[in-house]
C-alpha positions in Angstrom: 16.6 -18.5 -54.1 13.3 -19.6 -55.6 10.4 -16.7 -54.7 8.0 -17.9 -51.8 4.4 -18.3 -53.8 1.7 -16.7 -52.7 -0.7 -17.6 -50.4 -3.4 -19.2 -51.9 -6.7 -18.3 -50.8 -7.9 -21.9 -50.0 -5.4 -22.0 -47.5 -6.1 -19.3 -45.8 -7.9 -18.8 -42.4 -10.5 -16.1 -42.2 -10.2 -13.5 -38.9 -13.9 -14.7 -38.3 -12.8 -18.3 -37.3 -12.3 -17.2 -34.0 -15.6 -17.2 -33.1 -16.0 -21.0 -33.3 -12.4 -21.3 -32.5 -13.6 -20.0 -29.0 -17.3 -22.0 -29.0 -15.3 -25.3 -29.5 -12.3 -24.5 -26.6 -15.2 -22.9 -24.1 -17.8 -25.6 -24.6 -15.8 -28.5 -24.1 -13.9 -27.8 -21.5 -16.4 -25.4 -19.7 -19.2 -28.1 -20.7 -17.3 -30.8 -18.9 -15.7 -29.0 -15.5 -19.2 -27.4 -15.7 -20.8 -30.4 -15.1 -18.7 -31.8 -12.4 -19.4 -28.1 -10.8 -23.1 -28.5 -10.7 -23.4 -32.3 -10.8 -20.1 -33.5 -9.1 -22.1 -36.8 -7.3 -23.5 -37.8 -10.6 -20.5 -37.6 -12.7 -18.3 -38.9 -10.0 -20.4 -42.2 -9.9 -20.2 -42.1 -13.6 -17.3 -41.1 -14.9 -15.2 -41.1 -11.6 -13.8 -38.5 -9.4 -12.1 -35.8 -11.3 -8.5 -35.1 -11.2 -5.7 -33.3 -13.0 -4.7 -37.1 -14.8 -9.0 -38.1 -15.3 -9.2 -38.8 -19.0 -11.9 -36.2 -19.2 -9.7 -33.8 -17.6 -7.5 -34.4 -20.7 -10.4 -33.5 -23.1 -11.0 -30.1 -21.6 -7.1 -29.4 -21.5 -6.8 -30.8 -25.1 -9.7 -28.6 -26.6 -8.1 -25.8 -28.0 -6.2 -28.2 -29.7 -9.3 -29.5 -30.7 -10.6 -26.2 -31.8 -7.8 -25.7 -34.5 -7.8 -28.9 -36.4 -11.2 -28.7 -36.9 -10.7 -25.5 -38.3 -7.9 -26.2 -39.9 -9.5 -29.0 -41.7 -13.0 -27.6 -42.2 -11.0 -24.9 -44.0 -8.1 -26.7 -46.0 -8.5 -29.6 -45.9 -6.0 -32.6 -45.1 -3.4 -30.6 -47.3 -3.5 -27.4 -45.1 -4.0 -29.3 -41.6 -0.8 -31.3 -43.0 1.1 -27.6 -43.3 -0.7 -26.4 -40.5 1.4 -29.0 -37.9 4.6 -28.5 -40.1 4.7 -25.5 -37.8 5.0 -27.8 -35.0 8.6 -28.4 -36.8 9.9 -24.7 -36.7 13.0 -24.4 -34.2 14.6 -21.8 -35.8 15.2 -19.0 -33.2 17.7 -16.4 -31.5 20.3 -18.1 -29.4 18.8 -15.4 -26.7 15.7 -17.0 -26.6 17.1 -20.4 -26.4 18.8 -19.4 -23.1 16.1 -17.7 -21.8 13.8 -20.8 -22.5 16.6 -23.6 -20.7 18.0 -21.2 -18.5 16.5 -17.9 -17.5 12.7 -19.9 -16.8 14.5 -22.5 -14.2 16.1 -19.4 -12.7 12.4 -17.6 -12.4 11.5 -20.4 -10.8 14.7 -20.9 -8.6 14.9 -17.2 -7.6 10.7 -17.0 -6.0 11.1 -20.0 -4.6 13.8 -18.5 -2.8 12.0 -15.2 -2.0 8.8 -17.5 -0.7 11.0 -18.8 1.4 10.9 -22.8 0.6 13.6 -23.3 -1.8 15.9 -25.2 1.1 12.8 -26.1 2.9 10.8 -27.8 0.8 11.6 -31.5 -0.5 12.2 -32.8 -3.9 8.8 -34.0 -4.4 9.7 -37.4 -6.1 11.1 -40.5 -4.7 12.2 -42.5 -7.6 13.7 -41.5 -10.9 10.6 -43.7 -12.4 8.2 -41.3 -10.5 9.9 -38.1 -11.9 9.5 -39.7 -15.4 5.9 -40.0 -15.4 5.4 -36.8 -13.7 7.7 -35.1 -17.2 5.8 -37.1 -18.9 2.7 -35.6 -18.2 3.5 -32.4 -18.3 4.3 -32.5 -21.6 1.3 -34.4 -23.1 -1.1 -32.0 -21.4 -0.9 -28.2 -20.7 1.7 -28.4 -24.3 -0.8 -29.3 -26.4 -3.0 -26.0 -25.9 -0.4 -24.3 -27.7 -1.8 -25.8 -31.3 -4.9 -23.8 -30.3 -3.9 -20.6 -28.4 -0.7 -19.8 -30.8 -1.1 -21.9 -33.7 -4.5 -20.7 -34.4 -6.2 -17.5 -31.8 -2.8 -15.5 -31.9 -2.4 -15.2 -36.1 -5.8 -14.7 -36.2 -5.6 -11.5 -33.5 -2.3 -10.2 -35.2 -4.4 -9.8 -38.4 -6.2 -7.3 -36.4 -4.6 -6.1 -33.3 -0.3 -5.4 -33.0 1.2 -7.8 -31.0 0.8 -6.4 -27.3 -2.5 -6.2 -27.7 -2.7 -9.5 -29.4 -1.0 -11.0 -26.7 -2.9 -9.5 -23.8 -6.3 -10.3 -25.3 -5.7 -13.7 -25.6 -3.8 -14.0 -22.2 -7.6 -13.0 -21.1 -9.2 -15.2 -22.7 -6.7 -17.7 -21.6 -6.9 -17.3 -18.2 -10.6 -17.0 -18.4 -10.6 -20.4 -19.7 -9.2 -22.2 -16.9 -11.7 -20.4 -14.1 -13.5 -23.0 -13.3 -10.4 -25.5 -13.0 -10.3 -23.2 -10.1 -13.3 -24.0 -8.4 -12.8 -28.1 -8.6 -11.0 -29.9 -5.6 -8.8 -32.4 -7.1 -7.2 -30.0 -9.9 -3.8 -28.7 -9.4 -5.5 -25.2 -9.8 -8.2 -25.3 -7.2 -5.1 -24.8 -4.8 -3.8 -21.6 -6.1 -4.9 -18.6 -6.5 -7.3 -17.1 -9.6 -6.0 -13.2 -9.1 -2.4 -14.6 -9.7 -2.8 -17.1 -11.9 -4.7 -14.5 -14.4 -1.9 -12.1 -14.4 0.9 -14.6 -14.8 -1.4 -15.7 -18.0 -1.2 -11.8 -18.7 2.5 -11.6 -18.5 3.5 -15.2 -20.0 0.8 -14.9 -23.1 2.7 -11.1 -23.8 6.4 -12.9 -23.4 5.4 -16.0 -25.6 3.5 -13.3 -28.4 7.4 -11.8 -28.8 8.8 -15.7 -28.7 5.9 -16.6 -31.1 6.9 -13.8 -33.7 10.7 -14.2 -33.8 10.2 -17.7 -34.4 8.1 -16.8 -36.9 5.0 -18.6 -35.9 6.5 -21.7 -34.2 4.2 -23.8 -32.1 6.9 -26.1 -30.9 8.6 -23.2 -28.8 5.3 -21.7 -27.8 4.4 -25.4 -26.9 7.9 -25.8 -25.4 7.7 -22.8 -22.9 4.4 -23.8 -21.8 6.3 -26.7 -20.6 8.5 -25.0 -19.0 6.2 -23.4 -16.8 4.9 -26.8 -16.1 7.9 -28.5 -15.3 7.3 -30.8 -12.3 11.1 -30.3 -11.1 10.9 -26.8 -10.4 9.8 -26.0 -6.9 7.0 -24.1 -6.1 7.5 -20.4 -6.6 3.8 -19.2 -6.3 2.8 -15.8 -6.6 6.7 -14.6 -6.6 7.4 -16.2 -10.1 4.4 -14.2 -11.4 5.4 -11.0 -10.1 9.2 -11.8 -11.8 7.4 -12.8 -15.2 5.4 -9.4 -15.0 9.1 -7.8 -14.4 10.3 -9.6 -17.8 7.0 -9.2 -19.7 7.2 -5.4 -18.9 11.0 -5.1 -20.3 10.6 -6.9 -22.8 7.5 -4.6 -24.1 9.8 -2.0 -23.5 13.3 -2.7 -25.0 10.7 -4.3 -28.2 8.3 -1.2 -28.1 8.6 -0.7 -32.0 7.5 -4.3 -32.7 5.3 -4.8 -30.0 3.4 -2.1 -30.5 2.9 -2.2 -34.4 1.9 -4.7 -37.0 5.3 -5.2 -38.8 6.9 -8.1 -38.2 3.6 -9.7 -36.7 3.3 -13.7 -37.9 -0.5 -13.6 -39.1 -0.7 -17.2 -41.2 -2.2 -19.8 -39.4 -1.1 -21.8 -42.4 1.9 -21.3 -43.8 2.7 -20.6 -48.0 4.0 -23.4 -49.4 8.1 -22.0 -49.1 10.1 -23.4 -52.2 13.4 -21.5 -50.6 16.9 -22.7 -50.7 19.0 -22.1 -47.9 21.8 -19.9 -49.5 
């Protein structure tokens, strides 16, 4: 086994990057629901009425994404936003995780639909398998694609600083702070839930995903991958009893991890990864 080099500095990403990280994600997509907030006739006759699949929507979900390759590349270059995606590549994880992520998330779903009371009552909500494949579709070319900015970029940067559970939580703030004013817009899937919710489901799931994040060892295409999950248009509508049973799991899962959680060992800090020259075996 060939040693791993060390990281070179010109590839690395300072902590202070998170301060335009967050100017970028907040001004875009605060700039544009903003303006549909204060000038909805305007940018309705312009730009059209906004909805969860308006093109512009898309540009305020996508800009965390945004934020990190501009980051990425102001810092490194081609060369490090190249490694920088690779990340997108890592699968490697416990089989436990694997069957929480295909499993156990349908069956959070499954089990507060059941305790609202719809499961059996409400319909699948698409009529043709063509209908159900644009709707998957979607789901995972939007909400996904945050991931390259919330735990490919904001998370390393906070574990440089902070042990995971409080990594975790203060970016599940900042997270759900980010989607307020989704709230206040009719004609986005959020303006018909509720914000109080909604902010502590980004509590719990931003704390769960920090553990995923680490034993994956900095993989955005889980992170990305269970942000899909919680998207997925075939689950039936569980809302606020799948948050409550994601604040159950977030809670045990600080608890049975407490040693980790709650110090910086083990914590994935790299937002770009050395350059491994490791053989398997």
């Amino acid at each position: 086994m060939t040693p791993i080099a060390p990281a070179s500095k010109a590839y690395r990403i300072p902590f202070r990057s998170l301060i335009p990280f967050l100017l970028i994600t907040f001004g875009i997509a605060w700039g544009i629901l903003g303006l549909y907030i204060v000038l909805p006739e305007r940018m309705g006759a312009v730009f059209g009425q906004l909805s969860g699949n308006h093109p512009l929507f898309f540009l305020a979900v996508y800009a965390p994404a945004i934020a990190a390759f501009a980051i990425v590349l102001r810092c490194a270059g081609f060369g490090g936003l190249r490694r920088f995606l690779g990340r997108a590549l890592l699968w490697r994880c416990g089989a436990a995780w694997y069957a929480f992520l295909i499993i156990g998330l349908p069956l959070i779903f499954i089990g507060g639909s059941a305790l609202r009371g719809n499961f059996f009552t409400e319909p699948f909500p698409f009529t043709s398998f063509q209908a159900l494949l644009v709707a998957l579709v979607f789901a995972a070319i939007k909400g996904p694609i945050e991931e390259f900015g919330w735990r490919g970029l904001a998370l390393p940067l906070l574990q440089r600083k902070f042990p995971p559970i409080w990594g975790g939580l203060i970016l599940g703030i900042i997270w759900g702070l980010w989607h307020f004013p989704a709230f206040l817009l009719s004609g986005t899937q959020q303006s018909e839930w509720s914000f109080t919710a909604f902010f502590a489901g980004c509590l719990a799931i931003s704390v769960i995903v920090t553990r995923l994040f680490n034993r994956s060892h900095g993989s955005i295409l889980l992170s990305a991958f269970f942000h899909f999950q919680l998207m997925n248009p075939i689950f039936p509508d569980a809302q606020p009893y799948d948050t409550y049973l994601l604040i159950v799991i977030a809670s045990l899962i600080v608890w049975w991890n407490r040693k980790d959680m709650f110090t910086k060992e083990g914590s994935f800090t790299e937002v770009i990864p050395n350059q491994r020259k490791v053989a398997d075996g």
